[in-house]
C-alpha positions in Angstrom: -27.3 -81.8 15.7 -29.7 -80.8 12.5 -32.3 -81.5 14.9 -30.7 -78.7 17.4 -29.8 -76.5 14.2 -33.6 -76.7 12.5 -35.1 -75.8 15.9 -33.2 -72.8 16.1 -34.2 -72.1 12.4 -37.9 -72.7 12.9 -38.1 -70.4 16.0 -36.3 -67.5 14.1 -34.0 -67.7 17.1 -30.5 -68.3 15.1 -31.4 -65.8 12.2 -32.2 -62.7 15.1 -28.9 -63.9 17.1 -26.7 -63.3 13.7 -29.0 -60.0 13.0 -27.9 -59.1 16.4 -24.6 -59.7 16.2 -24.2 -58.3 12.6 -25.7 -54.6 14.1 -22.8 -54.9 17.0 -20.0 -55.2 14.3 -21.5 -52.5 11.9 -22.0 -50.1 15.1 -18.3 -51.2 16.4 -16.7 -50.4 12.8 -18.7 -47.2 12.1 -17.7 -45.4 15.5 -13.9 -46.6 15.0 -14.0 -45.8 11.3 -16.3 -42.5 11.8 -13.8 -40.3 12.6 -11.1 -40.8 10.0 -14.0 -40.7 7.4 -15.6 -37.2 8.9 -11.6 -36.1 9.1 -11.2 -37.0 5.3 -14.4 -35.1 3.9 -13.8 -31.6 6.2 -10.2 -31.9 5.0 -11.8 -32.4 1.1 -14.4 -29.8 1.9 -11.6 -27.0 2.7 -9.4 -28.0 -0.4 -12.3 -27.4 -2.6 -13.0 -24.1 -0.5 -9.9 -22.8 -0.7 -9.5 -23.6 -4.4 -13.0 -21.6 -4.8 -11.4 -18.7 -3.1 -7.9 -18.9 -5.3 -10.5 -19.1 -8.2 -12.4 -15.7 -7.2 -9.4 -13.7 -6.1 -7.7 -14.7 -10.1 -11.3 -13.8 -11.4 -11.2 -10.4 -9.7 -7.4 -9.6 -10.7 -8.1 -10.3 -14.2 -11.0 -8.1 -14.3 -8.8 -5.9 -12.0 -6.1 -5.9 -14.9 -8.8 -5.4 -17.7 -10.3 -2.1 -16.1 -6.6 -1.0 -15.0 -5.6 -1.4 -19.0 -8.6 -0.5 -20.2 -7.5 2.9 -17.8 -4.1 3.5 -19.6 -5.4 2.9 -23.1 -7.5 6.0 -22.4 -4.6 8.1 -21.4 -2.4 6.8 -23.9 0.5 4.7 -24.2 2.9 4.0 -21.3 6.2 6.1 -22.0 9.1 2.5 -21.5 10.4 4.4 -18.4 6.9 4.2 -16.9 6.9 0.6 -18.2 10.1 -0.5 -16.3 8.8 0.9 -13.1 5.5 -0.8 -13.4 7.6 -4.3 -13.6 9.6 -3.2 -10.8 6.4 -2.5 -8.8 5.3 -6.2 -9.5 8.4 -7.9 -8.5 8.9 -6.1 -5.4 6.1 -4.4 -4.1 4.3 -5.5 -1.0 1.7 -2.2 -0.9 -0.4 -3.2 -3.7 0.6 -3.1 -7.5 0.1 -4.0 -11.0 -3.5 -5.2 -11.0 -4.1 -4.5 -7.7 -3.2 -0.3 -7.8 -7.2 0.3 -8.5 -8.1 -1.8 -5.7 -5.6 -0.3 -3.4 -6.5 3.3 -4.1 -10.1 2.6 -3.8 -9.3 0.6 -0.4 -7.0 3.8 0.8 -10.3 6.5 -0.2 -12.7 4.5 1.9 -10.5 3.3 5.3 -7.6 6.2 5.4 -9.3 8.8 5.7 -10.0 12.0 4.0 -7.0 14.2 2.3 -8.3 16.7 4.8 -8.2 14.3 8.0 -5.1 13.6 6.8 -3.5 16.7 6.4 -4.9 17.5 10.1 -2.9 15.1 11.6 0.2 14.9 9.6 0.8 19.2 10.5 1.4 17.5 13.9 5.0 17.0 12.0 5.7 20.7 10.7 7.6 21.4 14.3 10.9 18.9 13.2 11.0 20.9 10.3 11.3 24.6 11.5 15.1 24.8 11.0 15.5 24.1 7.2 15.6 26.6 4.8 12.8 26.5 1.8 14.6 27.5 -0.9 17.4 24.7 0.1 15.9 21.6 1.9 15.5 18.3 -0.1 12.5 16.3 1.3 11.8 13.1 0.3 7.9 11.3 1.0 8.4 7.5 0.3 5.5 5.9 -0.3 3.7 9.4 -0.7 0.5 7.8 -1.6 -2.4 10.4 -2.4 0.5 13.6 -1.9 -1.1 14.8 1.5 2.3 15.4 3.0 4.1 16.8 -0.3 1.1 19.1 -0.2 2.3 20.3 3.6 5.3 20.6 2.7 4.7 22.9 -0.8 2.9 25.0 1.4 5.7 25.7 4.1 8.1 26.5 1.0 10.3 23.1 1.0 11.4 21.1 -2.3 9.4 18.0 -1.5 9.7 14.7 -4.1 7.6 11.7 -3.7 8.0 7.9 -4.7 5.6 5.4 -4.7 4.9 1.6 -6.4 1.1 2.7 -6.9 0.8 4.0 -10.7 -2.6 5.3 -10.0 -1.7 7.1 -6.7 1.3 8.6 -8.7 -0.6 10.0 -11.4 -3.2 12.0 -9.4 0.2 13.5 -7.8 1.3 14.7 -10.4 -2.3 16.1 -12.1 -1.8 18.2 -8.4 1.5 19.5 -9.5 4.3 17.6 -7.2 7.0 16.2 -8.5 6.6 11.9 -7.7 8.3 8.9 -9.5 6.8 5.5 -9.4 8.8 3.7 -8.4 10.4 1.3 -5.3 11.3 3.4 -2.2 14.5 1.2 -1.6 15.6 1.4 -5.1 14.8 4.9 -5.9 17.6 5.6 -2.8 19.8 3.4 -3.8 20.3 5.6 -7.2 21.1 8.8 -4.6 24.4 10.0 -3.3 25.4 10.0 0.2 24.5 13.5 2.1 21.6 14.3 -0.3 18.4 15.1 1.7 17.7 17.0 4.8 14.4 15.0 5.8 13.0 11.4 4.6 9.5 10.5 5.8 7.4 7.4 5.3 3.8 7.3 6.3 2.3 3.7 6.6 5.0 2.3 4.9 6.9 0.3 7.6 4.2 -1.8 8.2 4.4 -3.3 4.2 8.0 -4.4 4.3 9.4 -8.2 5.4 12.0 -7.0 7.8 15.1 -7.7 5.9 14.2 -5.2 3.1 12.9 -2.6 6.0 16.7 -2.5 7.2 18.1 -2.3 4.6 15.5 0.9 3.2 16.5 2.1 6.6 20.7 1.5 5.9 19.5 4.1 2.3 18.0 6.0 4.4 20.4 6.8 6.9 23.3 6.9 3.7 21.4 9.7 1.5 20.5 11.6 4.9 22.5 14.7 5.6 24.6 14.7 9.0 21.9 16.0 11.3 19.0 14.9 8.6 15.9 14.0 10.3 13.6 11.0 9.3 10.2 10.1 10.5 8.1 6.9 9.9 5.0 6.6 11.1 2.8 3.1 11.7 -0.7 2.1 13.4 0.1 1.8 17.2 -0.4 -2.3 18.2 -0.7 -0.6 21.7 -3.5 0.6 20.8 -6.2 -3.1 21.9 -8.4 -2.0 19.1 -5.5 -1.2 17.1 -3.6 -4.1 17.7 -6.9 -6.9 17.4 -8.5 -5.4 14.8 -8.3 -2.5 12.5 -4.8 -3.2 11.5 -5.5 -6.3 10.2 -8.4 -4.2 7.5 -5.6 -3.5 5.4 -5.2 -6.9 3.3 -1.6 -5.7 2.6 -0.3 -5.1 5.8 2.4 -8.4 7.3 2.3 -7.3 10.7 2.0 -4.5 13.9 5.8 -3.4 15.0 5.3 -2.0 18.5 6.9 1.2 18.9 9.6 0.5 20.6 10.5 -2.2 17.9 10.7 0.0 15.4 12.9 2.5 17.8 15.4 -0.7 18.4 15.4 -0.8 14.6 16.5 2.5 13.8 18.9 3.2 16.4 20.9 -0.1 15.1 21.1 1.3 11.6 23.3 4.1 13.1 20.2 6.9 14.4 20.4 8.6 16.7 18.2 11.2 19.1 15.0 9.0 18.5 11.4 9.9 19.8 8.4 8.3 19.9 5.4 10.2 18.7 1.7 9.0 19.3 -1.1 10.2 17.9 -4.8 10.5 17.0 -5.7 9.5 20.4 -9.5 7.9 21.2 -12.2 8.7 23.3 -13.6 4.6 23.4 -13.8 4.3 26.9 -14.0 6.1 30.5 -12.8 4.5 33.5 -15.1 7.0 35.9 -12.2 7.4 38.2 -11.6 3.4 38.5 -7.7 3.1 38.9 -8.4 -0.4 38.6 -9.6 -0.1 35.0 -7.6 3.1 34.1 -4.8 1.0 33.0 -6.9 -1.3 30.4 -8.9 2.0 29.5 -6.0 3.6 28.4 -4.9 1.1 26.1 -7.7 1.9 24.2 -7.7 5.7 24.3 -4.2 5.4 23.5 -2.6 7.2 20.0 -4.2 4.8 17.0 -0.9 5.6 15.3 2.3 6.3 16.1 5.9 7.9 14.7 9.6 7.4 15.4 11.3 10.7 14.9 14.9 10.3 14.6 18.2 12.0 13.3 21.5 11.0 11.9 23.8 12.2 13.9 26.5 14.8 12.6 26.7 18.7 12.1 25.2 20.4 9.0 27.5 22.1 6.6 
């Protein structure tokens, strides 16, 4: 048997058997073994991405807060009423606040438009209005933003008042004269009788709010409303394919699209009544030549970017 073994040994035959078996088992382990490890080090790769990210985004709210403080100390100190609204605004805000209000405003200069765009399209509103008397309507703008509306409305003669969680958004308001509070829509209602305004609007607002707190803004709503009050809230139309894929989601802040006649459904449950939906800014992305195949798809992108639900509680004015 040595004899046997030593031959084996002499000819290198025994020692490139093992080598050859010693490769299948390291090839065998590494292809069942391979995956788990490559799972384990992408799962360790993201961790440590995301906790990169988590880093940057604290780095850029703290320089956020710096420059937003750094702001205020220039304009003085911040009166305690101003103060108990900005806490609000950091508990329950979902358009941007505390440190992010700079961001926000700068976001809202660059993506929403111009003041002027703005007040070209938001005119498209003045016709629900025609039947209230300047010197007597209460209009209230929640989430009132940059004032374009409260602007329209000064100009037609009506008493419009603004609220809004943005302290920077607020302040140019008011250094343009119109009377805004910073505060929470929702809560700023809740502090109002019943019967108190003829018109409550919200521009790009609904899209903001989890859907609990959206009914029950609309419930205050529909409470401080006159009977035969009108309200109108207007959203980017997810009917729109561009819309719907893509530009809605360039606002960080917005949760998600609510098709119009979501938003309708919503409105009429609270108790309102005479709804209408409203699209508008229509596009011009796409022709279909005269292809009725393709006029259907084209259409979805010509269709109104944005959209409003007009709708009244019902009753008789006083």
């Amino acid at each position: 048997m040595r004899g046997f073994v030593g031959y084996f040994k002499n000819n290198n035959i025994l020692t490139n058997i093992l080598s050859f078996f010693r490769k299948i088992i390291k090839w065998f382990l590494y292809f069942i073994l391979s995956p788990k490890i490559i799972s384990d080090l992408k799962a360790e790769s993201e961790s440590l991405r995301l906790a990169l990210l988590k880093n940057e985004i604290e780095i850029a709210c703290l320089n956020m807060a710096v420059e937003l403080q750094t702001e205020r100390t220039k304009n003085g100190p911040v009166a305690p009423a101003a103060q108990k609204a900005v806490k609000l605004v950091n508990v329950d805000s979902n358009k941007g606040a505390g440190n992010l209000d700079m961001l926000y405003t700068q976001f809202e200069d660059e993506f929403r438009g111009s003041e002027e765009e703005i007040l070209i399209r938001q005119s498209a509103y003045l016709k629900y209005f025609k039947g209230l008397v300047p010197a007597q309507a209460k209009v209230l703008d929640i989430g009132c933003g940059r004032g374009e509306w409260l602007q329209i409305m000064s100009k037609e003669g009506l008493r419009a008042a603004g609220v809004d969680t943005n302290s920077l958004m607020v302040r140019e308001c008011k250094v343009k004269g119109f009377d805004v509070v910073e505060m929470d829509g929702l809560e700023f209602l809740l502090d109002k009788p019943e019967n108190f305004y003829d018109a409550i609007t919200g521009f790009h607002i609904v899209e903001h709010i989890p859907p609990e707190m959206l009914l029950k803004l609309f419930s205050e709503v529909y409470r401080t409303l006159k009977p035969s009050g009108i309200a109108i809230f207007e959203t980017p139309n997810p009917e729109n394919i561009l819309v719907g894929s893509c530009t809605f989601y360039s606002d960080f802040t917005h949760l998600r699209p609510i098709p119009p006649q979501t938003l309708e459904f919503l409105l009429k449950k609270r108790g309102f009544t005479g709804t209408e939906i409203v699209r508008i800014s229509p596009l011009a992305f796409a022709n279909s030549a005269g292809n009725e195949k393709l006029k259907n798809i084209v259409d979805r992108f010509n269709i109104g970017q944005d959209y409003a639900v007009i709708a009244r509680k019902p009753g008789v004015k006083k």
